[in-house]
Backbone as numpy.savetxt, mean C-alpha at the origin, in Angstrom:
# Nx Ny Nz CAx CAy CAz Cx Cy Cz
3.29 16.11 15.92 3.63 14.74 16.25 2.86 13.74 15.38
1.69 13.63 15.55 0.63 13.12 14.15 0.96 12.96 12.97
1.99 14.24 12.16 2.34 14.02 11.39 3.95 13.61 10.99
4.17 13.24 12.37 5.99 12.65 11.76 5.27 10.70 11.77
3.95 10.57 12.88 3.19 9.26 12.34 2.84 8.74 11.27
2.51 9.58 10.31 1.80 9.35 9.15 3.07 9.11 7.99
4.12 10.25 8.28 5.43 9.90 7.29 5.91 8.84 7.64
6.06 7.72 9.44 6.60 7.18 8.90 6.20 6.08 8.68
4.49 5.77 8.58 4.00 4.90 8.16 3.79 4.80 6.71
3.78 5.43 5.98 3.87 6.30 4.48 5.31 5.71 3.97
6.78 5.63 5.23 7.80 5.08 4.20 8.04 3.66 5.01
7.12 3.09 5.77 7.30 1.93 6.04 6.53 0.99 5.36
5.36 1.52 4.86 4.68 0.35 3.93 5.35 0.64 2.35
6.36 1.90 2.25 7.27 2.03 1.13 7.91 0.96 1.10
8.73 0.70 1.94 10.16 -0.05 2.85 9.97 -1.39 2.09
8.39 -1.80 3.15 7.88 -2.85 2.33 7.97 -3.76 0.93
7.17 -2.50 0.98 6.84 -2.88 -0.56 8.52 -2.88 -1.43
9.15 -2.71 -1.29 10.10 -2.22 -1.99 11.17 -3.42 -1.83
10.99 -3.99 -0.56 11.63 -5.45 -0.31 11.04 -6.37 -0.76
9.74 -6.57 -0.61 8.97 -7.39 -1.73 8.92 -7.49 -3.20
8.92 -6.48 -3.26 9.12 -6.57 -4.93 10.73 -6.89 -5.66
11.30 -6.39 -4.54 12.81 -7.08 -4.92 13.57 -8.63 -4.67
12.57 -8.90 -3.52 12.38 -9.75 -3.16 11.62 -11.12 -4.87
10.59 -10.41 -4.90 9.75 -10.94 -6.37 11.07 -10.91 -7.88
11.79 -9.69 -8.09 12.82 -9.81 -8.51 13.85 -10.75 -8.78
14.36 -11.39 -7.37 15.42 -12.46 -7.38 14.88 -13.66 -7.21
13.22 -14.19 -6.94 12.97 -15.68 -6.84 11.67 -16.01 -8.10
10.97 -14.54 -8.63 10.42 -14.60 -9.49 8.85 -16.10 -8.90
8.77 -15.63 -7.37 7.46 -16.33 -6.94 6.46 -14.86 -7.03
5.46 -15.57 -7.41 4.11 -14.47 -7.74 3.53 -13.91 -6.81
3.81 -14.28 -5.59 2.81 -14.14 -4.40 3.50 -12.64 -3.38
4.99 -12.79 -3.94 5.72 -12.02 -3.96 5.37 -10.51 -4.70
4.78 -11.07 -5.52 4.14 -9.65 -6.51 3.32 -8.97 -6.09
2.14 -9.81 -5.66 1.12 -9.14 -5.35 1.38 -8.79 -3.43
1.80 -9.68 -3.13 1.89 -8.65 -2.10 2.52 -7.14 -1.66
3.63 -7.37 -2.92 4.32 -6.61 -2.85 3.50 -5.10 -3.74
2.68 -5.00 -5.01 1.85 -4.54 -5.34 1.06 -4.08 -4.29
0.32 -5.07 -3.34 -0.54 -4.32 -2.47 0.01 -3.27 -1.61
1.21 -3.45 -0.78 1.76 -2.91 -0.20 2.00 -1.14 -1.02
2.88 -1.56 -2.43 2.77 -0.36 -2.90 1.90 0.78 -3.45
0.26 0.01 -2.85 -0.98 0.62 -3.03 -1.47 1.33 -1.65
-0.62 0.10 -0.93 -0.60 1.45 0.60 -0.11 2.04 1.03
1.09 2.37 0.51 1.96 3.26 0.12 1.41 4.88 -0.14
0.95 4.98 -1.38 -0.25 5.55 -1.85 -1.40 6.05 -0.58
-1.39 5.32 -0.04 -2.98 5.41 0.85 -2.92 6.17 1.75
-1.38 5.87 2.69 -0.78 6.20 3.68 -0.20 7.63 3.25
0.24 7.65 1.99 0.65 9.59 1.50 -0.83 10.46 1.34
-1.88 9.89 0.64 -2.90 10.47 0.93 -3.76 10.67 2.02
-3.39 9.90 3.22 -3.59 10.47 4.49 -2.89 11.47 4.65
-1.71 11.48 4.86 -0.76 12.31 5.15 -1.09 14.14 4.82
-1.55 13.64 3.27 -2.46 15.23 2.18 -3.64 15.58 3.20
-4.39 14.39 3.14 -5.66 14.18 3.37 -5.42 15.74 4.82
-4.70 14.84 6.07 -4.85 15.36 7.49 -4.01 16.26 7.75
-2.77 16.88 7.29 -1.69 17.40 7.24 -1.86 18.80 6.13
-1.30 18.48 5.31 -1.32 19.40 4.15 -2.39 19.89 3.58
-3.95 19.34 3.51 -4.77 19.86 3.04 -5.49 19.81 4.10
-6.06 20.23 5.29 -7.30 19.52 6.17 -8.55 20.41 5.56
-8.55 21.35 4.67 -9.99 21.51 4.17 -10.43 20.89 2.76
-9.89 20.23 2.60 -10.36 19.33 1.69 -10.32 17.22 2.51
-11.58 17.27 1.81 -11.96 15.61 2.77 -11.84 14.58 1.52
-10.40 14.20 1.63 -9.98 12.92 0.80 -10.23 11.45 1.77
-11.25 11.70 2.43 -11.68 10.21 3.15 -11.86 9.40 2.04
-12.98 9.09 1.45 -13.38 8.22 0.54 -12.52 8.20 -0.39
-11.50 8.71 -0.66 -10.38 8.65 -1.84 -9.06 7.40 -0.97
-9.32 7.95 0.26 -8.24 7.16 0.96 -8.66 5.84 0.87
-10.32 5.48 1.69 -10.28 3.95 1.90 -11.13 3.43 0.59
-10.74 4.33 -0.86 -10.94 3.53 -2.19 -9.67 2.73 -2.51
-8.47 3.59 -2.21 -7.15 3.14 -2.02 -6.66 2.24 -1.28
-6.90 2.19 -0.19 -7.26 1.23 0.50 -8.06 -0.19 0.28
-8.89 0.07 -0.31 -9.64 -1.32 -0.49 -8.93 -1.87 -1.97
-8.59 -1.12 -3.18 -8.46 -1.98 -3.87 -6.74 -2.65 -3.51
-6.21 -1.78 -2.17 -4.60 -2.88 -2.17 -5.60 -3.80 -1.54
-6.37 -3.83 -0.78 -6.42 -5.42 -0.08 -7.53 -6.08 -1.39
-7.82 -5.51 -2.16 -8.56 -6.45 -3.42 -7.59 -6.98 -4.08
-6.17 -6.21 -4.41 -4.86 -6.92 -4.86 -4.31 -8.17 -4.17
-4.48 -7.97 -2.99 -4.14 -8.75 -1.82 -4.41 -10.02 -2.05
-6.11 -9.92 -1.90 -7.29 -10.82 -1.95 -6.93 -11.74 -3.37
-6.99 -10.74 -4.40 -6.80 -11.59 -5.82 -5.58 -12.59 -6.04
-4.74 -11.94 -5.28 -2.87 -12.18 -5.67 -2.97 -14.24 -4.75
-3.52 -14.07 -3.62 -4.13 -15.09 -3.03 -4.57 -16.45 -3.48
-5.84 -15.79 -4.21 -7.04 -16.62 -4.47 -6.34 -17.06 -5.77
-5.43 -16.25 -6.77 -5.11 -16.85 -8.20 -3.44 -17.71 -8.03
-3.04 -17.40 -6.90 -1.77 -18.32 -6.50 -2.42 -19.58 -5.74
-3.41 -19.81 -4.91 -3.95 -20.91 -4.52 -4.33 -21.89 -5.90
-4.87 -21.30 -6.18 -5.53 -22.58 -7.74 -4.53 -22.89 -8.56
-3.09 -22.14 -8.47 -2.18 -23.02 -9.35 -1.42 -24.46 -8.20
């Protein structure tokens, strides 16, 4: 059960991301990018849980996960802070 959680959080921050960026596509606003970027970094984060707890459990991809993790919300953070100052 745990792991039909993890898939479908794995293709919902896909989903995401994937509307955002298409979204970024047809209005060509930036903020659109990076969110949409971050999203597709948790994307990523959310499949390496998935490895992490599922498919591999003797190997400990913790710190691989919330490195992944931190730099989408550093995308996040940046995509933000460099669309505010214009």
């Amino acid at each position: 059960m745990a792991s039909l959680v993890y898939v479908l959080g794995a293709l919902t921050t896909l989903f995401c991301a994937i509307l955002l960026l298409r979204g970024y596509a047809h209005t060509r606003q930036k903020l659109l990018f990076w969110i949409g970027l971050c999203f597709a970094v948790l994307t990523l984060s959310n499949v390496l849980l998935f490895f992490d707890l599922v498919l591999l459990p003797n190997v400990n991809l913790h710190l691989t996960r919330l490195g992944t993790a931190a730099r989408a919300m550093a995308l996040l953070v940046f995509g933000l802070v460099w669309e505010s100052e214009r």
